[in-house]
Short mmCIF file of the C-alpha atoms (twelve columns), coordinates in Angstrom:
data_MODEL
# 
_entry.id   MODEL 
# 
loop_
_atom_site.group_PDB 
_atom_site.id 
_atom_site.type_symbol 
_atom_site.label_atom_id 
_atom_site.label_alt_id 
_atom_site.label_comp_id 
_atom_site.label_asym_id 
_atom_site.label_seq_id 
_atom_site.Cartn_x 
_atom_site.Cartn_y 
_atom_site.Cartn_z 
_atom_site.pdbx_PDB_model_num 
ATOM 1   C CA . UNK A 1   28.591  26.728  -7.698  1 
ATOM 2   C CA . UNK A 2   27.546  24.590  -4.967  1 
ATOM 3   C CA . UNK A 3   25.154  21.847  -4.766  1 
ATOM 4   C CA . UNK A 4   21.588  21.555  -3.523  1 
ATOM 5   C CA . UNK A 5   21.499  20.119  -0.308  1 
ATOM 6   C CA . UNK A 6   19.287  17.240  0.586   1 
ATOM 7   C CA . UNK A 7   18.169  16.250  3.974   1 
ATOM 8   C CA . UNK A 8   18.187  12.298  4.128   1 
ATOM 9   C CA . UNK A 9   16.246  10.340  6.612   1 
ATOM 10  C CA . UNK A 10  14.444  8.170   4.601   1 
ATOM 11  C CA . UNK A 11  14.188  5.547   7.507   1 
ATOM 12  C CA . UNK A 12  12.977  2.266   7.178   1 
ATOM 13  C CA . UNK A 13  14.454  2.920   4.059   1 
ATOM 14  C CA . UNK A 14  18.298  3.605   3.546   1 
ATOM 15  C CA . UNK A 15  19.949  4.913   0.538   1 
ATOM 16  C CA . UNK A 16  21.496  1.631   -0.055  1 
ATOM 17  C CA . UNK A 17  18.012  -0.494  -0.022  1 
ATOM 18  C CA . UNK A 18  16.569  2.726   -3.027  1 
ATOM 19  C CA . UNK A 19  19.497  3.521   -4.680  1 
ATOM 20  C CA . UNK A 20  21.101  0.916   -7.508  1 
ATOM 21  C CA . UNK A 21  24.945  1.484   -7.460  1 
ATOM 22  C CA . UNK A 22  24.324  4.009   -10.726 1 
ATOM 23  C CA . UNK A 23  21.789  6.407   -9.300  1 
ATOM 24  C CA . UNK A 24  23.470  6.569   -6.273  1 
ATOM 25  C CA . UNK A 25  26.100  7.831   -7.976  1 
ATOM 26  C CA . UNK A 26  24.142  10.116  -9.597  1 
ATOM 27  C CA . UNK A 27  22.768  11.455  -6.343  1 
ATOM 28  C CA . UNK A 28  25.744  11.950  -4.556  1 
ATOM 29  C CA . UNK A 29  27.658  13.693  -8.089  1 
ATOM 30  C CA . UNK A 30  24.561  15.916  -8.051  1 
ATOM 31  C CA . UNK A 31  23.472  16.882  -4.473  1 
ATOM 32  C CA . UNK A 32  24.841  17.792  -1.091  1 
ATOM 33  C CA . UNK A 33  23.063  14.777  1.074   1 
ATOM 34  C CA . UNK A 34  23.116  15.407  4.934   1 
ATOM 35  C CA . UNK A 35  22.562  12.333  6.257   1 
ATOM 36  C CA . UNK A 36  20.458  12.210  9.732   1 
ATOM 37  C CA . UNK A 37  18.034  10.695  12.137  1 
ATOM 38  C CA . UNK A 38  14.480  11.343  11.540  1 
ATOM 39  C CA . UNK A 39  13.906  12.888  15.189  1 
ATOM 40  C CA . UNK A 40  17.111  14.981  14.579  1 
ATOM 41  C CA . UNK A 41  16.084  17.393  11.842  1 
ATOM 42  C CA . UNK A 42  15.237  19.907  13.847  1 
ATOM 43  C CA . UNK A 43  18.774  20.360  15.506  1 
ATOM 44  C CA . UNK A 44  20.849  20.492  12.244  1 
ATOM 45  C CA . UNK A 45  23.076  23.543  12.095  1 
ATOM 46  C CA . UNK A 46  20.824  26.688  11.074  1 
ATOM 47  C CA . UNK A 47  22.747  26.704  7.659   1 
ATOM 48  C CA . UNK A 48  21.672  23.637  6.378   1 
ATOM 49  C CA . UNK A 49  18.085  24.261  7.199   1 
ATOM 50  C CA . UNK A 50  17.950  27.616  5.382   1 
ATOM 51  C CA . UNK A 51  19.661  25.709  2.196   1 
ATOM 52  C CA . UNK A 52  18.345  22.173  2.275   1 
ATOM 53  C CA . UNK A 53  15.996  22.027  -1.085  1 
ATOM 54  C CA . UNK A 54  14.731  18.609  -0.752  1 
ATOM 55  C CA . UNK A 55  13.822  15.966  2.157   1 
ATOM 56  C CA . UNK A 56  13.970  12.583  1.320   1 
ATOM 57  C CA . UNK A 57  11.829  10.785  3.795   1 
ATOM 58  C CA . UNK A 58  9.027   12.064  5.963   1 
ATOM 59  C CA . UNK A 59  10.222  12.824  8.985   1 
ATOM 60  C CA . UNK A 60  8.151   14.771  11.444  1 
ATOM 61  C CA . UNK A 61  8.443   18.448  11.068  1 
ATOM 62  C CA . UNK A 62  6.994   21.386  13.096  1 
ATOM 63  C CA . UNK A 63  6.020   24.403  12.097  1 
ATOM 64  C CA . UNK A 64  9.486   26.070  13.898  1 
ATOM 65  C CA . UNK A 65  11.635  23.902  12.063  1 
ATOM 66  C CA . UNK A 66  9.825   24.492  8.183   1 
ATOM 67  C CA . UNK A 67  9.880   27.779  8.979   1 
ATOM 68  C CA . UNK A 68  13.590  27.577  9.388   1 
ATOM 69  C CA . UNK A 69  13.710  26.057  5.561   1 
ATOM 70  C CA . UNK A 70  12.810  28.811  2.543   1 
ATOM 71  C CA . UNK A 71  14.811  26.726  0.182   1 
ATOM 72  C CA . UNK A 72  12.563  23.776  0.549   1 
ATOM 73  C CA . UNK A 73  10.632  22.478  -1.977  1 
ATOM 74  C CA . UNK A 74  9.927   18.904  -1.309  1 
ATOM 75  C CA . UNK A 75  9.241   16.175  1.051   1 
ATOM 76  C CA . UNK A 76  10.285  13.295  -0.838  1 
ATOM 77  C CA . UNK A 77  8.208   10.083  1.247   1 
ATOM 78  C CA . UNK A 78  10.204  6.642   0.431   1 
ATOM 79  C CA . UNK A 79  7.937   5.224   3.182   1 
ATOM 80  C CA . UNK A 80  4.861   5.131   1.373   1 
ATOM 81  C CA . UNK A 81  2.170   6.309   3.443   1 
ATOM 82  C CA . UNK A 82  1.901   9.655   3.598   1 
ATOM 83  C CA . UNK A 83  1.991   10.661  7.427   1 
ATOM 84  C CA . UNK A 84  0.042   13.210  9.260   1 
ATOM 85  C CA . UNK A 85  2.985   14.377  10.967  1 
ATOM 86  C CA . UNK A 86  3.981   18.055  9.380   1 
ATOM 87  C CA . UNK A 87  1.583   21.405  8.854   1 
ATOM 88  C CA . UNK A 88  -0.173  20.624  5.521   1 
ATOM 89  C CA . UNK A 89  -1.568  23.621  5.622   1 
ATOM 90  C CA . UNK A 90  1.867   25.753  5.924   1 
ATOM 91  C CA . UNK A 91  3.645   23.211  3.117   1 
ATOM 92  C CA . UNK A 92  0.674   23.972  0.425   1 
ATOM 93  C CA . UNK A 93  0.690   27.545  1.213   1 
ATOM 94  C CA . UNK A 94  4.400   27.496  0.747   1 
ATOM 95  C CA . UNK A 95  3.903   25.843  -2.853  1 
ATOM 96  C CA . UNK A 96  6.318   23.097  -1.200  1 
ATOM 97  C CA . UNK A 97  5.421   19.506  -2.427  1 
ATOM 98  C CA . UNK A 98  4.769   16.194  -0.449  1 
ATOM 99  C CA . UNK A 99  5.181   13.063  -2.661  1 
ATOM 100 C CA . UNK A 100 4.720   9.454   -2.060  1 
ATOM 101 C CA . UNK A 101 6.939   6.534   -4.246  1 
ATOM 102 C CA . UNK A 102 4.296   4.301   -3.055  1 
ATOM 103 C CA . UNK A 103 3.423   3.478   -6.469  1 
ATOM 104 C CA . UNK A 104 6.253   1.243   -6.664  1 
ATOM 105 C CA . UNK A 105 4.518   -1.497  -4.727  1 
ATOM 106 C CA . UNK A 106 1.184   -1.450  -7.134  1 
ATOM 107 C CA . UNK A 107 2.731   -4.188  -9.602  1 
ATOM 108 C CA . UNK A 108 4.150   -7.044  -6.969  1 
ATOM 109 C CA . UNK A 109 1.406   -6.620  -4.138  1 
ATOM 110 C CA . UNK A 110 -1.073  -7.103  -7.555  1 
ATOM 111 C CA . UNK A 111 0.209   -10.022 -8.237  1 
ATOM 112 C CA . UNK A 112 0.238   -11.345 -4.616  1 
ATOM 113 C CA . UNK A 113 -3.478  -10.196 -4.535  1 
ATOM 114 C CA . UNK A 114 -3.649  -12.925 -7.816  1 
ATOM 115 C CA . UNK A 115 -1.347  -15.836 -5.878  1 
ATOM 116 C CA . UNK A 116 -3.146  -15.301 -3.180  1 
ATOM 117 C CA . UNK A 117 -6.917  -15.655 -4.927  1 
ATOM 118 C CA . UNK A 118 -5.823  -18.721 -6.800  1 
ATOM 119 C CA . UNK A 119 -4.473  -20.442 -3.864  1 
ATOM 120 C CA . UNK A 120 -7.897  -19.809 -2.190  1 
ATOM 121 C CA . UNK A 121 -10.031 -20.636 -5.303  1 
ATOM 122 C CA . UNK A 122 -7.554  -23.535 -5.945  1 
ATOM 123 C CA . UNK A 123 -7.167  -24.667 -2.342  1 
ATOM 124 C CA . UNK A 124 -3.700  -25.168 -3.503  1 
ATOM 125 C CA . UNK A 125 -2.201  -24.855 0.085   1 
ATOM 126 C CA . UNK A 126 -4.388  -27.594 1.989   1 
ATOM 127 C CA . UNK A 127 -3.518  -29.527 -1.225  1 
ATOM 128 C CA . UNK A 128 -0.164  -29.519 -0.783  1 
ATOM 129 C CA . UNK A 129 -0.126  -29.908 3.075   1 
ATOM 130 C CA . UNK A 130 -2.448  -32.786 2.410   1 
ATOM 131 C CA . UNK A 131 0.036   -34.658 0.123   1 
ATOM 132 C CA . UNK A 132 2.913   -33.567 2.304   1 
ATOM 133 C CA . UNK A 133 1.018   -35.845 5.087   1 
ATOM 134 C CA . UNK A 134 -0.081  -38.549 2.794   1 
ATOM 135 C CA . UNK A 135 -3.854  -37.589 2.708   1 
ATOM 136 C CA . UNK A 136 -4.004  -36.553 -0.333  1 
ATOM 137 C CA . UNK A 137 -7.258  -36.445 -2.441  1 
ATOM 138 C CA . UNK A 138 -7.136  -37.090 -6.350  1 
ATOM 139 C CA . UNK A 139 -8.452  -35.649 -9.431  1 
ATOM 140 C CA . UNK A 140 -11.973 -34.401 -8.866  1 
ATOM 141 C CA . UNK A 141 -12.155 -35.476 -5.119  1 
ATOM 142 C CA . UNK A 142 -9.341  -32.765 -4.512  1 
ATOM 143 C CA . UNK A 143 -11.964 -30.050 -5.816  1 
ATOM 144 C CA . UNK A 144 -15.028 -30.453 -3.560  1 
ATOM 145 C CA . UNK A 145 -13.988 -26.583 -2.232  1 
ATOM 146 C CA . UNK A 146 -12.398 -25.100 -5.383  1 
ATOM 147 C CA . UNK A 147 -13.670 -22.526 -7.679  1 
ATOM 148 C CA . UNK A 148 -12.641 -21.139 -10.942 1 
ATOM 149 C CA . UNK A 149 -11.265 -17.275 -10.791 1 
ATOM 150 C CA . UNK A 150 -12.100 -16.895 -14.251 1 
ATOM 151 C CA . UNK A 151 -15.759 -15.705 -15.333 1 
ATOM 152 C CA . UNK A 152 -16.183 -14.408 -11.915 1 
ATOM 153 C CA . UNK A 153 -17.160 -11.779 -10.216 1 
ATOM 154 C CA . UNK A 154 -14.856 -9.606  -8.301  1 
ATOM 155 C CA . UNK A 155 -14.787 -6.655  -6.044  1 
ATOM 156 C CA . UNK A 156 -12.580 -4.099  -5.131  1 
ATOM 157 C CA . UNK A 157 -12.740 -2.057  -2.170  1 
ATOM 158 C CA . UNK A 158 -10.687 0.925   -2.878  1 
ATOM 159 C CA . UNK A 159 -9.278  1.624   -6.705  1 
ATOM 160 C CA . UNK A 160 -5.781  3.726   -6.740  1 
ATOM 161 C CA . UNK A 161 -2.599  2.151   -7.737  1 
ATOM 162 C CA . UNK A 162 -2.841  -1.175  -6.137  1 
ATOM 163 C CA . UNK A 163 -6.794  -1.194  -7.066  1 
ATOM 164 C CA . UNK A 164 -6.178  -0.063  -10.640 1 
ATOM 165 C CA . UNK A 165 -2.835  -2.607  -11.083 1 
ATOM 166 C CA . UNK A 166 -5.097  -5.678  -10.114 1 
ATOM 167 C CA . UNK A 167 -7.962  -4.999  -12.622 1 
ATOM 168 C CA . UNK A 168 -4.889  -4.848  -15.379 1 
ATOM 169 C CA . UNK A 169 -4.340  -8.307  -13.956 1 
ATOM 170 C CA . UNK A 170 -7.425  -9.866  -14.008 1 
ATOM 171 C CA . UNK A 171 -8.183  -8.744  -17.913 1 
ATOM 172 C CA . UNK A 172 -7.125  -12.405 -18.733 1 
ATOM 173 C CA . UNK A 173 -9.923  -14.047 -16.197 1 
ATOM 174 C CA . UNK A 174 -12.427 -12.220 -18.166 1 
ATOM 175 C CA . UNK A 175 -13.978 -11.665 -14.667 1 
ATOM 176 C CA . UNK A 176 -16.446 -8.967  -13.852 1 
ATOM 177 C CA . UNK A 177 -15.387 -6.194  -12.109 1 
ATOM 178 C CA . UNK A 178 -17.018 -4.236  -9.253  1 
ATOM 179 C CA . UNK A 179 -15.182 -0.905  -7.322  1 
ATOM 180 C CA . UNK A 180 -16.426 0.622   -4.730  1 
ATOM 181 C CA . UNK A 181 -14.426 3.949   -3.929  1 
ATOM 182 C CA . UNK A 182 -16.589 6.869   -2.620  1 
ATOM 183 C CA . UNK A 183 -13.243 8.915   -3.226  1 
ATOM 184 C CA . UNK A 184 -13.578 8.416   -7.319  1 
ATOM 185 C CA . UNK A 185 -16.238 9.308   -9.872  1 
ATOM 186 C CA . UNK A 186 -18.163 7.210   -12.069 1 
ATOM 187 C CA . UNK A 187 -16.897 8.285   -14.884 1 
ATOM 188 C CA . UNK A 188 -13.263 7.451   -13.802 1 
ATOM 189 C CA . UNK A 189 -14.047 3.843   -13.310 1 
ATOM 190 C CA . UNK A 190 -16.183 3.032   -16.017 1 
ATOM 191 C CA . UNK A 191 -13.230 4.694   -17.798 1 
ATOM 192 C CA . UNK A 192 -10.778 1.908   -16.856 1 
ATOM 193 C CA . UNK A 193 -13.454 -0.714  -17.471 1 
ATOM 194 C CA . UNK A 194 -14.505 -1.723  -13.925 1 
ATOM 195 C CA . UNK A 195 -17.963 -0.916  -12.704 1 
ATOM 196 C CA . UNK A 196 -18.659 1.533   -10.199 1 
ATOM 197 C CA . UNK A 197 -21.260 0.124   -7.638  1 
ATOM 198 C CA . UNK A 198 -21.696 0.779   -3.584  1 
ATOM 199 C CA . UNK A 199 -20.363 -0.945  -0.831  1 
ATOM 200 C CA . UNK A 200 -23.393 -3.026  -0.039  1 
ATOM 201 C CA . UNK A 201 -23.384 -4.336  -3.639  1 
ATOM 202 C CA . UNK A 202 -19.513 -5.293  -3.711  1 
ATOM 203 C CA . UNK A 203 -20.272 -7.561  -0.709  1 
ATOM 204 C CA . UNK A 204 -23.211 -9.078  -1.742  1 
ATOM 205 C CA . UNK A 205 -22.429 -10.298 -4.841  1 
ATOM 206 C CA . UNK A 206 -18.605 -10.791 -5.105  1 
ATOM 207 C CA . UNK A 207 -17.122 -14.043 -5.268  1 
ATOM 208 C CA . UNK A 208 -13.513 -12.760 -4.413  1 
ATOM 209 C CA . UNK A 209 -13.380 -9.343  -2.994  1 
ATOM 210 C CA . UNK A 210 -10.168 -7.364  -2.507  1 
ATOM 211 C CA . UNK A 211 -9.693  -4.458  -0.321  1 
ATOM 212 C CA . UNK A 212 -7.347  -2.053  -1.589  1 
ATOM 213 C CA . UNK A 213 -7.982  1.331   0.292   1 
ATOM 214 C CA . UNK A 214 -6.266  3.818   2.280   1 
ATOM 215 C CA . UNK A 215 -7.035  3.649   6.041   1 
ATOM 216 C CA . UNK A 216 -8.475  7.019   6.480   1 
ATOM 217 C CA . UNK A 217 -10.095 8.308   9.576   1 
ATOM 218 C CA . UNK A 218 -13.536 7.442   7.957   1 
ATOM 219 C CA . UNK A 219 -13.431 3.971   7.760   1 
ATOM 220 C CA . UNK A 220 -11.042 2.716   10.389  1 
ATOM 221 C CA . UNK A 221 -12.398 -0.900  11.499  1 
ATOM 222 C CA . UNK A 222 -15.856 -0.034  9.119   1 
ATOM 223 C CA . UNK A 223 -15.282 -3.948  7.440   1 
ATOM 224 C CA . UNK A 224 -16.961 -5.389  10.392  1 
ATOM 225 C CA . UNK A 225 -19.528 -8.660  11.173  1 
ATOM 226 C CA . UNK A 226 -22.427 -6.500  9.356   1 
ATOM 227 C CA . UNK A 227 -20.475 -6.377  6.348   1 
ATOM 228 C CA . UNK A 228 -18.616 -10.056 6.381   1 
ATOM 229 C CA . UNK A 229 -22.217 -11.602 7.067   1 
ATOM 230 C CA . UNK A 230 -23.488 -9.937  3.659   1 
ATOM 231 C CA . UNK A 231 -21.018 -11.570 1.614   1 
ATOM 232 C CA . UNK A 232 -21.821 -15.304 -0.009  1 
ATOM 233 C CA . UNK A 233 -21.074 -18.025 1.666   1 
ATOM 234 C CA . UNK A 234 -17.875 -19.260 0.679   1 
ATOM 235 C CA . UNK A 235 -16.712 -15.845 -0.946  1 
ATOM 236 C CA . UNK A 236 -13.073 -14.848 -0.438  1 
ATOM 237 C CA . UNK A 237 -12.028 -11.931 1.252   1 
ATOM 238 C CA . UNK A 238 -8.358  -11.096 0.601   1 
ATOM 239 C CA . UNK A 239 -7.173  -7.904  2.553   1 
ATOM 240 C CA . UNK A 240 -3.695  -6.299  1.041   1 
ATOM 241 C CA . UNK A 241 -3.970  -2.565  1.843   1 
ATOM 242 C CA . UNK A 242 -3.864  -2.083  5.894   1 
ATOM 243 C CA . UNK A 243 -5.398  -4.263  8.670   1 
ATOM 244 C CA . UNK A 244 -6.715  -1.191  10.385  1 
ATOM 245 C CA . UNK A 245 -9.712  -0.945  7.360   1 
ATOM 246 C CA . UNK A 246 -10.887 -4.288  9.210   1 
ATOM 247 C CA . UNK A 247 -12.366 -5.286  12.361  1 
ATOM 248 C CA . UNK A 248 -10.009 -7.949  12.774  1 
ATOM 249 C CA . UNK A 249 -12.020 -9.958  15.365  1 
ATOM 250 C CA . UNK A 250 -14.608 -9.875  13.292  1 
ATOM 251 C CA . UNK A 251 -13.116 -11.139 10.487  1 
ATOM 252 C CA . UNK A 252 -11.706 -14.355 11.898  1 
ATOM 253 C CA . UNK A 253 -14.827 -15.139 13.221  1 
ATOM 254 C CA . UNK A 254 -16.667 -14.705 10.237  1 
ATOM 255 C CA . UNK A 255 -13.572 -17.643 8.801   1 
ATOM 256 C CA . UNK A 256 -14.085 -19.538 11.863  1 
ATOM 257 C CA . UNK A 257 -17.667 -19.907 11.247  1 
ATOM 258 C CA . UNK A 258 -16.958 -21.305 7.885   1 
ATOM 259 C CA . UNK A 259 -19.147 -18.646 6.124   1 
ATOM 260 C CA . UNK A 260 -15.909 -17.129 4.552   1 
ATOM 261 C CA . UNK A 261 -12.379 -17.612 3.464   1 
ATOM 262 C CA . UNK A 262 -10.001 -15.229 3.841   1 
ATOM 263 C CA . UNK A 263 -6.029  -14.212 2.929   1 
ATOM 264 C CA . UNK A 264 -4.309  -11.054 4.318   1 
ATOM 265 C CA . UNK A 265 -0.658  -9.945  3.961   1 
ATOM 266 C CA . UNK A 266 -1.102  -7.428  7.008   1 
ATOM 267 C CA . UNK A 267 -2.021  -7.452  10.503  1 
ATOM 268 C CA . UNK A 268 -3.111  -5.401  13.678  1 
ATOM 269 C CA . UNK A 269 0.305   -6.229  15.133  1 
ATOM 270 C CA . UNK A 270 3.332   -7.200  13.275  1 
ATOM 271 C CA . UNK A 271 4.355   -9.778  14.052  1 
ATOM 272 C CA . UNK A 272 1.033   -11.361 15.180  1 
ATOM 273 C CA . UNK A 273 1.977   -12.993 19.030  1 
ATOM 274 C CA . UNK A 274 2.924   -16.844 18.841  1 
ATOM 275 C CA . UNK A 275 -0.309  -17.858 19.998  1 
ATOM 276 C CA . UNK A 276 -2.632  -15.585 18.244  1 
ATOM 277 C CA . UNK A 277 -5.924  -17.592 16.859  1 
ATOM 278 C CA . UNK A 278 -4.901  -16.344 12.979  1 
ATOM 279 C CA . UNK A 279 -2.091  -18.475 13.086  1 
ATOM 280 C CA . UNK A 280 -3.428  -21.469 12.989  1 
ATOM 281 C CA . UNK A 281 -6.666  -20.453 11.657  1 
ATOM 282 C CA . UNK A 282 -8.117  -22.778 8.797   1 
ATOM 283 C CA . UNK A 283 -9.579  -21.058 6.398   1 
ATOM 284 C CA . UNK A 284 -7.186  -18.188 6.404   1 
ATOM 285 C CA . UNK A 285 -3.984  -17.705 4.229   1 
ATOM 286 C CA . UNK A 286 -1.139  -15.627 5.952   1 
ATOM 287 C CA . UNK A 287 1.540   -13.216 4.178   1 
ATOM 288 C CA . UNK A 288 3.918   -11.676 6.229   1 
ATOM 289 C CA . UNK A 289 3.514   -8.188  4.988   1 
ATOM 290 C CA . UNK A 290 6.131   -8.974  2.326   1 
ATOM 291 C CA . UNK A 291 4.129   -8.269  -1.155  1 
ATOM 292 C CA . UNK A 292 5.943   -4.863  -1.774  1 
ATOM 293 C CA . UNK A 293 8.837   -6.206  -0.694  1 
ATOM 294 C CA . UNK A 294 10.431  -6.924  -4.111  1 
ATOM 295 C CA . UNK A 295 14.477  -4.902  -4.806  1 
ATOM 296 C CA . UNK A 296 13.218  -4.221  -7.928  1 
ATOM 297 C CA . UNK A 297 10.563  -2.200  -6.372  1 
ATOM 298 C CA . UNK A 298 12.754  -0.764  -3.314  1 
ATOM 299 C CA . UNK A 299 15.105  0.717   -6.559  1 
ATOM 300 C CA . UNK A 300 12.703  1.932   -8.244  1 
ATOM 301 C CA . UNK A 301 11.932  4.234   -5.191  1 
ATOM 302 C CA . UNK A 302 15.493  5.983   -5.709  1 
ATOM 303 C CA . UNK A 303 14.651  6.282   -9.654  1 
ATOM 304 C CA . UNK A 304 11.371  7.860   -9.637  1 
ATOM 305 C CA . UNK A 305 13.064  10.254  -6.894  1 
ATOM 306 C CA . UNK A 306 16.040  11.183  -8.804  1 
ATOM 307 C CA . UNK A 307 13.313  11.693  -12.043 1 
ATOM 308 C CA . UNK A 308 11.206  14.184  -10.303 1 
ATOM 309 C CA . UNK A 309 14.089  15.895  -8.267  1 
ATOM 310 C CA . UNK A 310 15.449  17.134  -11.860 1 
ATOM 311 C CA . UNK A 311 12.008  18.134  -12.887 1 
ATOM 312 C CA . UNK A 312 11.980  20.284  -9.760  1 
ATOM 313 C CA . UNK A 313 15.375  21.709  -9.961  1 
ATOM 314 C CA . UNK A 314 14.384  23.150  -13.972 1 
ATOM 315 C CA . UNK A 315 11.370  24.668  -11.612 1 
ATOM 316 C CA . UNK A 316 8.493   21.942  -13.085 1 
ATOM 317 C CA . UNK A 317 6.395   19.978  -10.853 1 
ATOM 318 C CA . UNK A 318 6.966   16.730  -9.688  1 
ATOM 319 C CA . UNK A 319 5.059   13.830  -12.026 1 
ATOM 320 C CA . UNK A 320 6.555   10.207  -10.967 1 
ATOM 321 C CA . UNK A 321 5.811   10.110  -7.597  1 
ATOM 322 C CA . UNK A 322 2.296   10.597  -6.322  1 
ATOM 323 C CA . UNK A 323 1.565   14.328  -4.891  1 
ATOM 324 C CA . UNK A 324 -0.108  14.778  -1.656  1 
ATOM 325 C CA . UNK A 325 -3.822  16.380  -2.320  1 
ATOM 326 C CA . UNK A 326 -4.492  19.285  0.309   1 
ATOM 327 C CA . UNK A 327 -7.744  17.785  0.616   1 
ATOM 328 C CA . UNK A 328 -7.190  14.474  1.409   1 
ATOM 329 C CA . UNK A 329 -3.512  14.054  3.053   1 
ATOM 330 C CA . UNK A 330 -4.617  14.900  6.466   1 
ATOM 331 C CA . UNK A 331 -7.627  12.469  6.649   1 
ATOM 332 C CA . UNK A 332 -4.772  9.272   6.358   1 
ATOM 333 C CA . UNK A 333 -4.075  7.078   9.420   1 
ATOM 334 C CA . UNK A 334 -1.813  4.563   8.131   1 
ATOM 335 C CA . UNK A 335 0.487   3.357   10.693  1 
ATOM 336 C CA . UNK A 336 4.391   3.533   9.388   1 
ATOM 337 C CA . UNK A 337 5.585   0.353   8.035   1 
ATOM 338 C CA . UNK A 338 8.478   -0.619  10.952  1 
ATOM 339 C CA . UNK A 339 10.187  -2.838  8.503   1 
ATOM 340 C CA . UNK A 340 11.412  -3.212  4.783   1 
# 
């Protein structure tokens, strides 16, 4: 009996950056895997199209080419945005599945979201730069900016994976929690012990505030000077989820101005230009857009794939990997990540 055939252009990705040595083995033992270019799909030989069962990527796909593919039951995303760059509306109709392994990140950016918090709280980084140039300040003259995380309040802009691995985080701080998400009911938050509130009261009264959402094509840019200018002076605003949520002029000025600090791990442009004002920006902690960026998490991609492919192939649905919601998948406008 042959194999099932998988279509592989999980670019960034590769197989060898998701797959340990063991699954890989596994995958290849298992499956036919036609390897390819993600703008190439569409000019594989007829044959393979009509057999290929699962995609792993998310390559774009017309409408001619899915249409060539009624053995297909999955697009398998190792990116981890989900794309609006295939017929959603053909794909659910089809009962064929769109998954994200996006999950995988929710543990290490969480506890980025943490390092980064305490080094703003802490000041830790002007401390050490300080000592590193001999101006260091001692005991309680190093603390004239620094703040405790614990007993405080926090908000959260946004409360899926990422949102929903931080509050696990933060149980120790005994902090109180604040989510705004206009995509979640009440009941759902109170359920995981956060407290649902509105966007006007997360700003107003959070002393840290991390945003955690999807960019959708609601609230690109809606974090803007109206909303930095509510928050209390000296709050910290620590961005982890996509720069496109922000405006990003607006946000350095509200640092520059002192009313603010700030941390983000992603940017409008990546890299940032050499002489881009956020570089040398006091006030404002910079991550390279390397929180996810853990193996551990990278191989747990090709796990949680492997998992749900032999769910699939005994003709059950998918449950590791988040499923794309027919409601909601076409409303993202996350930008593809370039770079592992």
């Amino acid at each position: 009996m042959s194999k099932p055939i998988i279509i592989c252009a999980p670019e960034p990705r590769s197989i060898d950056l998701i797959f340990t040595e063991t699954a890989k083995e596994t995958l290849f033992s298992q499956y036919d895997i036609v390897e390819t270019d993600a703008t190439q799909i569409a000019t594989l030989d007829t044959a393979i199209l009509a057999q290929a069962r699962y995609i792993i990527g998310q390559p774009p796909l017309s409408l001619n080419t899915l249409q060539k593919m009624p053995e297909l039951r999955c697009v398998l995303n190792v990116e981890s945005n989900l794309l609006n760059n295939m017929p959603y509306d053909y794909l659910f109709e089809k009962g064929i599945h769109v998954i994200t392994t996006g999950a995988v990140f929710a543990e290490p950016v969480a506890e980025m979201a943490l390092a980064l918090a305490l080094c703003l709280s802490r000041t830790i980084v002007e401390s050490d730069t300080a000592f590193q140039e001999g101006k260091e300040l001692w005991g309680g003259d190093g603390n004239s900016e620094a703040s405790l995380l614990s007993n405080s309040r926090i908000g959260l802009i946004g409360f899926g994976d990422l949102g929903r691995a931080i509050a696990k985080l933060l149980v120790g701080f005994r902090a109180q929690i604040s989510v705004f998400d206009p995509w979640l009911p009440p009941s759902l938050l109170t359920d995981a012990d956060v407290l649902p509130a509105s966007l006007e009261q997360v700003l107003t009264t959070s002393d840290v505030i991390f945003v955690v959402a999807s960019v959708t094509q609601e609230n690109t840019g809606f974090l803007d000077a109206d909303a930095f200018s509510k928050m209390k002076r000296g709050a910290r605003f620590i961005l982890l989820s996509r720069a496109e949520i922000v405006n990003f002029d607006h946000l350095m000025t509200a640092v520059e101005s002192g009313h603010i600090l700030a941390a983000s791990d992603v940017f409008p442009e990546e890299p940032m230009p050499m002489g881009h004002k956020v570089r040398k920006l006091k006030g404002f902690l910079r991550s390279a857009h390397r929180a996810g960026a853990l193996d551990v998490a990278f191989k747990q991609m090709g796990d949680r794939v492997l998992e749900d492919m032999k769910l699939m192939d005994q003709g059950l649905p998918p449950m590791r990997c988040k499923r794309a919601e027919r409601e909601t998948v076409a409303r993202m406008r996350s930008k593809p990540v370039l770079k592992n």
